[in-house]
Every structure is written in C-alpha cells, then in structure tokens.
C-alpha positions in Angstrom: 0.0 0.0 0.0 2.9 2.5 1.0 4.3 1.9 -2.6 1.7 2.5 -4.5 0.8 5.6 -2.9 4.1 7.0 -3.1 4.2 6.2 -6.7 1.0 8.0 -7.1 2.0 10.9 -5.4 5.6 10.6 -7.5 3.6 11.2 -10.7 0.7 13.8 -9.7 2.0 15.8 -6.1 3.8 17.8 -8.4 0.7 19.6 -10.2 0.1 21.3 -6.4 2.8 23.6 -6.5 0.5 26.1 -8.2 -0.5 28.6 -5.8 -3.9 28.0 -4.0 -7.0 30.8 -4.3 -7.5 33.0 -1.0 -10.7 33.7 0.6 -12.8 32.3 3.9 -15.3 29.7 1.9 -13.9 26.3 1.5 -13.7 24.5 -1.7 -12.9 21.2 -2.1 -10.2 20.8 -5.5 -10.5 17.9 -7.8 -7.1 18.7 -10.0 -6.4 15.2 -8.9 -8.7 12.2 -9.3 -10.8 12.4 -6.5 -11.2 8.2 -6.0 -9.1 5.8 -7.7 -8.5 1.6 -6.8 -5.2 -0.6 -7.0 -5.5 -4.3 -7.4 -3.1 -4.7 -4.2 -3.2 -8.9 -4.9 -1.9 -8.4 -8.4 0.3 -5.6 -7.2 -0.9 -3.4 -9.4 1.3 0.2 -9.8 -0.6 3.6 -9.4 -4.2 4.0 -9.0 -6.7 3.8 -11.7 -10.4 4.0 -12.3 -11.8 1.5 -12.9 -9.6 -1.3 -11.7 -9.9 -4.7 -12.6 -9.0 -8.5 -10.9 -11.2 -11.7 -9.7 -13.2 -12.6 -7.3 -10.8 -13.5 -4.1 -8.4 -10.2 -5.2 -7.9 -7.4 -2.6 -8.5 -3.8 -3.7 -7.2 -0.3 -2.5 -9.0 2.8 -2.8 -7.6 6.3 -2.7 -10.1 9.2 -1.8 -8.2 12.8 -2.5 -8.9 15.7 0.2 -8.1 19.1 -0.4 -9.6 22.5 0.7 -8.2 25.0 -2.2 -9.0 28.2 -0.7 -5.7 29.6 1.5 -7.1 31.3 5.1 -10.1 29.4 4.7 -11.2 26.5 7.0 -13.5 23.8 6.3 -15.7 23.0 9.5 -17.3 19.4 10.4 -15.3 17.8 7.3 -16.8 14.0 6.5 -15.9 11.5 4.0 -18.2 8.8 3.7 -17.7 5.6 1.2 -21.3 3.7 -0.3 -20.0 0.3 -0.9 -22.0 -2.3 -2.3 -22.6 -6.0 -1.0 -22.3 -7.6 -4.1 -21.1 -7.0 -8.1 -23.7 -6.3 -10.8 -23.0 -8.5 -14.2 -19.3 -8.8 -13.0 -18.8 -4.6 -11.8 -19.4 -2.4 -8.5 -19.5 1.1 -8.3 -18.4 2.7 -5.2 -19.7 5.9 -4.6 -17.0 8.4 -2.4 -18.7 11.4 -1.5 -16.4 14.7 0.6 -18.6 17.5 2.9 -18.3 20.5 4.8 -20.7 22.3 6.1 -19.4 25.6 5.4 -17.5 24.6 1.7 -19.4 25.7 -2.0 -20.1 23.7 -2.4 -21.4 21.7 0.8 -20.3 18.2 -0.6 -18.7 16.9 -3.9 -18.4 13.2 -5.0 -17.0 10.9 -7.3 -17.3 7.2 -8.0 -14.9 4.2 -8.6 -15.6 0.9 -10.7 -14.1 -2.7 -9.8 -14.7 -4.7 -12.9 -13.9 -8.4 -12.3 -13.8 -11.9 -14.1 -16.7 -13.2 -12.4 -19.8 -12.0 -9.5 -18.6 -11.4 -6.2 -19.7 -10.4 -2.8 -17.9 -7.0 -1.4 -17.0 -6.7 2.3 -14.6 -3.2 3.5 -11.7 -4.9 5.6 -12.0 -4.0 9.2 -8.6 -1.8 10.3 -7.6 -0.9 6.6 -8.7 3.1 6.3 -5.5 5.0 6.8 -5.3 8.6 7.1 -2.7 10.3 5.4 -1.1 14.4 5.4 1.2 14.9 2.2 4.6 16.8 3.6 6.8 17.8 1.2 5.5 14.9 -1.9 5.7 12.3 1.1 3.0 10.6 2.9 3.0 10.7 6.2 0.6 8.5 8.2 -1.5 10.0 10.8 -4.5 9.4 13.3 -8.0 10.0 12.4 -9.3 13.3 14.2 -12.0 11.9 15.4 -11.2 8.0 16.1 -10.7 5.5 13.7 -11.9 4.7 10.3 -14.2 1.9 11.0 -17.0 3.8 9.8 -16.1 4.9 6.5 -18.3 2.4 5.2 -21.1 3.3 7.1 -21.8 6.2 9.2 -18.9 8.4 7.4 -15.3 9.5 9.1 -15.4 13.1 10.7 -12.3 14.7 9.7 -13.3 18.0 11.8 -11.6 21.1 10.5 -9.0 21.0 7.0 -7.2 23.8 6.4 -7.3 25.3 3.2 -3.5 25.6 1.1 -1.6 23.5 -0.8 0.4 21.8 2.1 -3.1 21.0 3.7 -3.6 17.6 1.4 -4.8 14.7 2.4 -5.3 11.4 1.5 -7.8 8.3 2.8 -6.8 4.7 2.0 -8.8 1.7 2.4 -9.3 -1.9 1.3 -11.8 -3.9 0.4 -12.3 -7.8 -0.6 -14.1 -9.4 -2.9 -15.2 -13.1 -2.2 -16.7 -15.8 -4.7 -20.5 -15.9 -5.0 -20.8 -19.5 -5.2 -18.4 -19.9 -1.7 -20.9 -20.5 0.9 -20.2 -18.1 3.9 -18.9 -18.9 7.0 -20.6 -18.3 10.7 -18.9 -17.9 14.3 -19.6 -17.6 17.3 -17.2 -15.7 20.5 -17.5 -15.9 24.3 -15.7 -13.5 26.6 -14.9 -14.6 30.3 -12.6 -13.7 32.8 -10.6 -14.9 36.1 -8.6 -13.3 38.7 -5.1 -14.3 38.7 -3.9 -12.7 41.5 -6.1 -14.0 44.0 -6.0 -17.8 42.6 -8.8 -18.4 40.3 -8.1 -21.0 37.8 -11.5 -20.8 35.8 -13.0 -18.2 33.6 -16.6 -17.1 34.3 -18.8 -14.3 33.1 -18.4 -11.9 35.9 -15.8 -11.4 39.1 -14.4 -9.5 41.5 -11.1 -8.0 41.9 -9.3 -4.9 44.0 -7.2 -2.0 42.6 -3.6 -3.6 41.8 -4.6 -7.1 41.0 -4.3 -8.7 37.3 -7.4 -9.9 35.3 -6.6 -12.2 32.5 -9.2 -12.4 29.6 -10.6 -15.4 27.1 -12.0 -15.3 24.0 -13.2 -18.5 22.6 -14.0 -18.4 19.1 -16.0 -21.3 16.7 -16.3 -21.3 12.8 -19.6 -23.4 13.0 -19.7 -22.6 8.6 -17.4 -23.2 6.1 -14.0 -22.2 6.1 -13.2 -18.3 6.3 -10.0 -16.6 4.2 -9.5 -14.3 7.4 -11.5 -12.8 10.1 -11.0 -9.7 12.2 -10.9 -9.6 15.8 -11.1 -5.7 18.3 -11.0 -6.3 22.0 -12.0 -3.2 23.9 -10.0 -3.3 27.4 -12.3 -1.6 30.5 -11.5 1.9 31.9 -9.4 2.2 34.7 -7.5 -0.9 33.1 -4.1 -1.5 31.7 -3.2 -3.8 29.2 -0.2 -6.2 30.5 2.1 -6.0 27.3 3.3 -8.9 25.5 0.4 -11.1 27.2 -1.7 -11.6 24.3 -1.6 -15.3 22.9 -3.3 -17.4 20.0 -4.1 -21.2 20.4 -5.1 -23.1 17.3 -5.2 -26.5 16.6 -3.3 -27.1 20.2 -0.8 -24.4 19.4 -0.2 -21.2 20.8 1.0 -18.4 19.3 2.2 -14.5 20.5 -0.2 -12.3 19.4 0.3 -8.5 18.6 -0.5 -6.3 21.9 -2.3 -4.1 19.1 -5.4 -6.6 19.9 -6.4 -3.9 22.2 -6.1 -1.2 19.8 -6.8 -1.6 15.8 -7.5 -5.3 16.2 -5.8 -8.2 14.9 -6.5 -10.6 11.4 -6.6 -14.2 11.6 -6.5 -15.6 8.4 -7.3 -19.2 7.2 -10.1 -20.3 9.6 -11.1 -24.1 8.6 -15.0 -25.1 8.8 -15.2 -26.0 12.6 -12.1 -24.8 13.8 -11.8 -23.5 17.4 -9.7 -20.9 18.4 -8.4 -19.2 21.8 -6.9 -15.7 22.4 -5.9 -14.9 25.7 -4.5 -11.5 27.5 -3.7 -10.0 31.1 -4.9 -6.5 32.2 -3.8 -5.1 35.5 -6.6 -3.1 37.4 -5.7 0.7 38.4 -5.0 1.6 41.6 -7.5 4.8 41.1 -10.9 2.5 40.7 -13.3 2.9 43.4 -15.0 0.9 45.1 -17.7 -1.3 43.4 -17.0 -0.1 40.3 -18.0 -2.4 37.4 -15.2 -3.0 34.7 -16.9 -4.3 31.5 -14.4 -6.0 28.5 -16.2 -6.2 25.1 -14.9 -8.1 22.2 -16.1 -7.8 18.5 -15.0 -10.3 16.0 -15.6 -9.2 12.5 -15.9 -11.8 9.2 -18.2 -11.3 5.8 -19.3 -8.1 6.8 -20.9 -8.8 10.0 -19.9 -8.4 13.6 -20.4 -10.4 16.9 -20.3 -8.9 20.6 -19.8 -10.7 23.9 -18.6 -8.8 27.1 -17.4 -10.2 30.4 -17.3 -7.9 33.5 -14.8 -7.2 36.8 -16.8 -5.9 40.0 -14.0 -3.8 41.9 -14.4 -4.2 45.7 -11.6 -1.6 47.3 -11.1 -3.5 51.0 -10.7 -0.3 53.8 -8.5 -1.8 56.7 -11.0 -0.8 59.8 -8.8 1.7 62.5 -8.5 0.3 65.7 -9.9 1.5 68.9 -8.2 3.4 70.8 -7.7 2.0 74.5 -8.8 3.9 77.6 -7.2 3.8 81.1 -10.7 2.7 83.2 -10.6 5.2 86.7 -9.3 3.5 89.7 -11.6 3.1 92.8 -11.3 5.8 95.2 -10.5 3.4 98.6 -9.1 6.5 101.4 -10.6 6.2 105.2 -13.7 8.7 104.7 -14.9 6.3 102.0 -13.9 2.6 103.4 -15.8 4.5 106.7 -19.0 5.5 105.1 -19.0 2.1 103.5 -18.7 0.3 106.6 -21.4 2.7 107.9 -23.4 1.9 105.3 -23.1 -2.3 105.5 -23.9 -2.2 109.0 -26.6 0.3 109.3 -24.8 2.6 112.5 -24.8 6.0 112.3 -21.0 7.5 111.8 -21.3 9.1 115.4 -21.6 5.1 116.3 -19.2 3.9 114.2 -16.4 6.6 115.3 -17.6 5.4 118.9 -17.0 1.6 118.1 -13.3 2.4 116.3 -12.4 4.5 119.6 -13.4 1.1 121.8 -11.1 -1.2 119.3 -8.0 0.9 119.6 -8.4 0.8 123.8 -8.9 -3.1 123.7 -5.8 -3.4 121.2 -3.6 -1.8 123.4 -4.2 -3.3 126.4 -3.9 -6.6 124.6 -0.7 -5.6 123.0 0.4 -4.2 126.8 -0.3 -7.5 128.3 1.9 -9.3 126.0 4.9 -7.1 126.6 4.7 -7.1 130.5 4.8 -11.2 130.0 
C-alpha cells in the first residue's frame, strides 16, 4: 500500500505547486482524481479507475482531500464511502462522497468501478482506512481526528476542521475484498470470560471481583460453526481504569499457541485461514488501576468481525476496594477511690450505725488493742 501511494504521489503531487485561491469559503479541489482503486493482490502500480481482478483479489481505494482556498477553514469535514454488498453483471460502483458544512459547495463526490472476471460479494476490511497528510510529496501516516476509520463504510469518518492551502492535502486509504459468490459463507460464534489471577482463580466465568492492583486475565473463545473463512478480524475493547499487561496476548489453534500482537487492544488483529469447525483461543492480562473505586464495574467487550458482520460478547470485573477498619483506641478505666472517709461510710453503710456510732465503736477497738498488746509485753 505505502508503494503505490508513493508512486502516485511521485507522478501527480507535483501539479500542487501552483499557488492556491485565498478567501474564507472552502472549496474542495479535484485537480487530482478524487477516488481511484489498485489491485493490491496483483500488485498493481498507481491507481486507476476503474480497476480490474477476480473474485478473491484485494483492492485499494484512494479518496483525494483538499480544501483549495488559502485562510479558509472547512468545518465538520466527513468522507463517507457507499459500498455495495455484491457486483452487478461482473462490476461495482463505489460511490466516495467529501462535505463540509461551510465549503461551496457543501459536498462533492465521485465514483470508482471494480470490474472483475466473475460475480462477487464486497465486504470493507476491518482496520484498513489509513489517514494520510502529504509533507513535502511524502505521505505521512497520521491518526484519524476523530477516532478510527471503522465507519467509512457506514456512518462516514469526521475529519473535523482542514485547512485550506496547498500543504493541507490529504489522502484516505482503504481496502476492500471481494469473495466468490458461489463460496458459501462462513458463521462464528465468540465468548468472553474472565478470572482473577492474582487472587487464585483457575476458571474463567462471566463476571468477578477484583481490588485495585490485581491482574485480570481475559478469554476469547471463538468457533467457525460454517465453512471455512479466508480471514476474520478480531477488536477487544479493554475496560477503563484498566491496563493492558504487554506482551500477554496469545493465539491457540489446533493445540498451538502463538504471540499475538498487543495491538489486539487497539486496531485489532486478522486471523486468516479459519477451517469449517475450527476452534480458536486468544488470551491477555490487564492489571486493574490503583485509582478505581469501590464497586465499580469494569466491563471487557470483544467484537470479532468476518463477511461483513460483527459479533459482541462482554465479560465484566466488579471492583471491591477493602478499607482496613482503624482500631480502637484503648482507655485507662478510673481506679476506685479506697481512702478512710470512703472505706468509713462504706462500713457505715453495711452495718446500718450511724457514723457518730461507728467513730464510737473504732475508739473502743483501739483501747482493747492496746491493752492486749500491753499485756503481752509485760509477759
């Protein structure tokens, strides 16, 4: 793909030299083909319209941005591509079509033709739009503004603002693949679970628990219960307040297992060659953040992608943030008050005298212990 753009741009960059028009309103240029394909499985060189191959060939297209009008600034930008399902007597038309809401005009299209050898179903490979800023006649690959390019097919990609000049020019790349009609399609089904590592689970279930800090380790199972698949396409979405644990990722087929590319978390990875009733099983560690509170639910989802359709399963992480209770603090308890006015008034009290008695009855006691004790010393 990177050749064949930077053989396009080789032969037609050098056309933009010529200064751009100044004003505020957008205008979207077409000095260059606006949408062009390359047959990437015959390696074709350049981009043409139409292109040709056979059903089973992989095919580029090229969709050519650029706002004309120097100091201007084109304002909620989308390109959106209509791709068909299937071929028409042995040709699709693919309709490109580039809007602003501020540009005159608002939106400007343009169409490319796949002619092939035979009918074919059409399906846009998941993970293949590239966004590209031309710097100095080189491409230079850079993130969508506004996400990926997953929905180029569909919804449309939001480019935002684009700049108008000529080193404002842009180019989309994408790839689709045509399939034999007479190929009957394959089906599959995914299941997400989950176990904690770190606290000793050895099985994977639909929903845990786990504390900040701990590691999670994720399963998808996946089934070809059709006929065998060229390739399928597999996103896994890691939770919030997750980390992905790199170089974790693994592949099992067929009793083997594999390292798998850590960008399973991010674009999403292609399996290719799935037989009729092959299993497969992917496998990856996240670590939860210390920063999650308390029973906050952390939900995986996995999409697995194949002839244009998409499957979801989820598997969720309950966080339960354990607060180590403060202990009491101890108190001294008062000690009993024992002087002689109390020990008096408690005698007092046990044997029901009045204290004017009881003083009376102490005076007697001291008399009688010293005669005693005089009695014994004159012995």
């Amino acid at each position: 793909m990177t050749v064949i753009l930077a053989f396009f741009l080789s032969m037609f960059l050098p056309s933009l030299t010529q200064a751009s028009s100044e004003g505020t309103v957008p205008h979207f240029a077409a000095e260059l083909p606006l949408f062009e394909g390359a047959n990437i499985t015959k390696n074709q060189q350049g981009y043409s319209d139409p292109v040709t191959g056979n059903p089973g060939d992989n095919i580029a297209g090229l969709i050519y941005i650029h706002n004309d009008v120097k100091g201007s600034t084109a304002t909620n930008s989308k390109v959106k591509v209509d791709l068909p399902s299937t071929t028409t007597n042995k040709s699709a038309v693919l309709k490109e079509t580039l809007s602003a809401e501020n540009a005159n005009p608002t939106e400007i299209s343009d169409t490319l033709t796949a002619n092939l050898s035979a009918d074919a179903n059409i399906n846009y490979v998941p993970g293949s739009a590239k966004f590209y800023h031309v710097v100095n006649n080189q491409s230079v690959e850079i993130p969508f503004p506004n996400g990926d390019g997953n929905n180029l097919t569909t919804t449309g990609v939001n480019l935002g603002k684009l700049q108008g000049c000529t080193e404002f020019v842009y180019f989309i790349s994408f790839i689709f693949k045509t399939t034999p009609k007479d190929v009957p399609a394959a089906n599959f089904t995914v299941a997400k679970t989950v176990r904690n590592i770190s606290c000793g689970e050895t099985s994977f279930v639909k929903s845990n628990y786990a504390n900040p800090g701990e590691t999670l380790e994720y399963k998808i199972d996946f089934q070809n219960t059709g006929k065998a698949a060229a390739d399928i396409f597999v996103v896994d979405k890691i939770p919030t307040g997750t980390t992905f644990v790199p170089g974790s990722a693994t592949l099992t087929r067929s009793g083997t297992e594999q390292k798998l590319s850590d960008i399973l978390v991010g674009e999403g990875v292609s399996i290719a060659n799935v037989a009729a009733g092959e299993k497969g099983t992917i496998k990856f560690k996240v670590k939860v953040n210390s920063d999650v509170k308390d029973k906050e639910v952390l939900v995986n989802n996995v999409t697995l992608y194949f002839n244009k359709i998409s499957i979801c399963d989820t598997a969720q992480t309950t966080v339960k943030v354990v607060v180590t209770p403060t202990p009491p603090v101890p108190t001294t308890p008062a000690l009993p008050v024992s002087g002689p006015v109390e020990t008096a008034s408690a005698l007092v009290s046990l044997s029901g005298m009045s204290i004017f008695g009881f003083m009376k009855y102490r005076k007697f006691m001291a008399l009688k212990e010293t005669k005693i004790i005089g009695e014994l010393l004159s012995k």
